[in-house]
N, C-alpha and C positions, 0 to 999 in steps of 0.2 A: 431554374438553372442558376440564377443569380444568389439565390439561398445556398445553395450545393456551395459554390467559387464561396461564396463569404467563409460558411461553415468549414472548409477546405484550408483555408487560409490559418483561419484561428487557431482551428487544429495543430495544424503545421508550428504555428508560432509557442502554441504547448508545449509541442514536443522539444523546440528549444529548449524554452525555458526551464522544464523538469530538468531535460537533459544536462546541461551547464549544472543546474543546481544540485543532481543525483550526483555528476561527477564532482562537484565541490563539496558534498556535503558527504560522499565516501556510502550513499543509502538513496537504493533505487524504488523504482514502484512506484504506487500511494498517494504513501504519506508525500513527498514531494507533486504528484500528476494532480492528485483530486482536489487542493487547496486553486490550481490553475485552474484546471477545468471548470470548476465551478464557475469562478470568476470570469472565465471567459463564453460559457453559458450564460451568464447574469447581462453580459453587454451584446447579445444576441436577444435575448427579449424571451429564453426560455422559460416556459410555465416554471415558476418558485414554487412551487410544490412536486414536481420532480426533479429538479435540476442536480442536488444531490445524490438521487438515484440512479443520473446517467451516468455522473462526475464517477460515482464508483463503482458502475456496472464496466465502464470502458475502461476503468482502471484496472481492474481485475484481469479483464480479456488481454489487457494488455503485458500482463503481467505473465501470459501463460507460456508464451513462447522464452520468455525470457529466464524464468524459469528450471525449463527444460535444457536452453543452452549450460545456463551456469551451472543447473546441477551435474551436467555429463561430464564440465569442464574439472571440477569439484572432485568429480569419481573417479575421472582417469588419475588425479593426484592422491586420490585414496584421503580424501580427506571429508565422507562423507559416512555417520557412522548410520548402518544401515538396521541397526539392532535398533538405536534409539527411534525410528525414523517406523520399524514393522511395530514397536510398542504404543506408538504415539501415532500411526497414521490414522485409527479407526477413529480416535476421539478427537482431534484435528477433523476430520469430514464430518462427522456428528455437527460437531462446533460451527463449523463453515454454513453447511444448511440451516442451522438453528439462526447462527446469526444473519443468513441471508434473505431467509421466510417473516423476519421482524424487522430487518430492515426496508422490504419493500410493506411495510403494513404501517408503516409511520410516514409521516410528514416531513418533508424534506428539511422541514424548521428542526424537527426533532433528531433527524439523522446527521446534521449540522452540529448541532450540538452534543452527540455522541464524538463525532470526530473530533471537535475543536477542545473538550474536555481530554479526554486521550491524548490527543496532541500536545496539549498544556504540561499534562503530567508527565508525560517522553521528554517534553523541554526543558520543564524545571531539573529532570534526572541529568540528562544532556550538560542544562550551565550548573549546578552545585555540586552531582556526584559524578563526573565522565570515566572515575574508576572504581569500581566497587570490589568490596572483597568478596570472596567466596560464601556462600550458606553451606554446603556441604562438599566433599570430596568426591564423591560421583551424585548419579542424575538417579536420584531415591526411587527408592518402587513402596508398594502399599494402596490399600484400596482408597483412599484420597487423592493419588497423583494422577488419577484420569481426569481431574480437574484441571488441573495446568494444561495439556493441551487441547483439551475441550475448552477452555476460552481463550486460548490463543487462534486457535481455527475464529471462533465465533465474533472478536474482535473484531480482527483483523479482516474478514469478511465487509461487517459492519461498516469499516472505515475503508473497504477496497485497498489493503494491501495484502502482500504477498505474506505477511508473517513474520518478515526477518529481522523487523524490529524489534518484536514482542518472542521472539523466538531465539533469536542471539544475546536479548540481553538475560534470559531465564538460563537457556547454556552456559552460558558464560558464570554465571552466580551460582550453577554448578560445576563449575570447575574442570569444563569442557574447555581444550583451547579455544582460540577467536578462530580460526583458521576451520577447524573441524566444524565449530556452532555456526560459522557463515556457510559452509558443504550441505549442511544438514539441514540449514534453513531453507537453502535453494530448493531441496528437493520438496519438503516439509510445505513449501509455498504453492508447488503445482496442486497438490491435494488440495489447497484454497481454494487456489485463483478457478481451476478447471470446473468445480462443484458449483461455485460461486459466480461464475458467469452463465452457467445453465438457468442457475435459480432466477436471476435477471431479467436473463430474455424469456423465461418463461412468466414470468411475474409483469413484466411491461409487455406482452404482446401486444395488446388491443387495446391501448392506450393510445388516443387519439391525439393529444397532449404533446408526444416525442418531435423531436427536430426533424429535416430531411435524413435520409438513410440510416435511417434507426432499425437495429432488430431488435425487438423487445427493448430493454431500458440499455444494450449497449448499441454505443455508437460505430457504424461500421466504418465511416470517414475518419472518425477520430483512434480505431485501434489498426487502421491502414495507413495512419503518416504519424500519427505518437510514437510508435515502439520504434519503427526504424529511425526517424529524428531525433527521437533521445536517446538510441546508440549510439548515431553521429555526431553529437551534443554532448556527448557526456566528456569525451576526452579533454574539453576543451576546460570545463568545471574541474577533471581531476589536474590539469598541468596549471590551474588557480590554486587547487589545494594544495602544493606542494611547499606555495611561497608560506603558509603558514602552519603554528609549529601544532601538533594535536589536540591542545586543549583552549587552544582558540577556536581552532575549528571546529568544536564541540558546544565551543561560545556561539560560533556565530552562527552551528545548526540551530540550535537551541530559539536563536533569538528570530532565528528565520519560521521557527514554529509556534510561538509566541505571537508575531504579526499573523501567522496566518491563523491560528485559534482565534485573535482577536476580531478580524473580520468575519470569521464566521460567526461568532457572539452575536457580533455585533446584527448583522444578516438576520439572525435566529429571530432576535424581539423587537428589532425595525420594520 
């Protein structure tokens, strides 16, 4: 019982923290939840060799409902293009299970290190380039472009996000509004997160290894007080963001992915 209240607690304290940081830093999910969780797995004394695996199996779970609100929120504005979304969903799910069935097959040292490399290069884009011009005028077709969303699925799996990083910034460099490529990604993200938390708990079931109230590799304490906390939590992140101007805040996402790549380096061959 005592384990439960700790594990409960911690959780709780996650979902702040993402939360504040999702609404400071204008970018949910993830890439912000899975750098905490870990962390906050490591001072509970979870086995290092999955800890990574729950950090992004309960980030995903957590991702799903959320998702689903934003994308409905997204559609009712008609800002969610639905051509791009039936072209790209098959290889997006492809993606998502390829990266999910390789992720649970590695070492939390090596899935550590997928994320904090990824994250390094989101940050360096983040503080040098926060505005980028176009590659083309609309979103290319050709028997090569089922690459692009077949490793954005597979990614973004990989590292337990929802997509909308690696999804918004590829729309956007085709010359998708910001507005549309955030609709698109929401929805684009469910295809993830949903396939992606299957693969999880099917992948940790009978791992003896897991914290209290584990199903498979996700956490069911941590995706019953995460996603609602870091709703609550987030407003308070975005009325931070306002005092600074965009491309600070691009600085200081940038540098807040930078610490956390670094610590999981660090993690990786410590």
């Amino acid at each position: 019982m005592e384990n439960f209240l700790i594990l409960a607690i911690a959780m709780l304290a996650t979902g702040c923290v993402a939360g504040v940081m999702a609404g400071l830093f204008g970018i949910g999910g993830g890439i912000v939840i899975v750098p905490v969780l870990e962390f906050t797995l490591g001072t509970l004394g979870v086995d290092p060799a999955i800890r990574m695996h729950v950090a992004v199996a309960t980030s995903l779970a957590t991702i799903i409902p959320t998702s689903i609100s934003s994308a409905r929120a997204h559609h009712q504005r008609q800002a969610v293009d639905l051509e791009i979304v039936k072209r790209w969903a098959f290889f997006v799910l492809v993606g998502a299970l390829a990266g999910t069935w390789i992720a649970a097959q590695v070492h939390s040292r090596v899935l550590a290190m997928i994320f904090a490399t990824l994250a390094l290069l989101i940050a360096l884009k983040m503080i040098f380039l926060p505005q980028s011009r176009n590659l083309t005028e609309e979103v290319p077709r050709g028997p090569l472009m089922p690459l692009i969303p077949t490793a954005i699925g597979g990614l973004s799996s990989m590292m337990g996000i929802g997509g909308g990083t690696f999804s918004v910034m590829t729309l956007t460099l085709f010359n998708q509004p910001i507005h549309r490529a955030v609709g698109t990604a929401a929805l684009l993200g469910l295809v993830i997160s949903l396939p992606g938390t299957i693969g999880f708990i099917l992948a940790g079931w009978s791992d003896a290894r897991l914290p209290p109230g584990s199903f498979g590799y996700v956490s069911l304490i941590g995706f019953a007080l995460i996603a609602p906390t870091t709703v609550l939590a987030a407003p308070i992140g975005a009325k931070i963001a306002h005092s600074f101007s965009e491309k600070r805040l691009s600085m200081f996402f940038g540098a807040f992915l930078v610490l956390a790549a670094a610590r999981l380096f660090y993690r990786a061959f410590v």
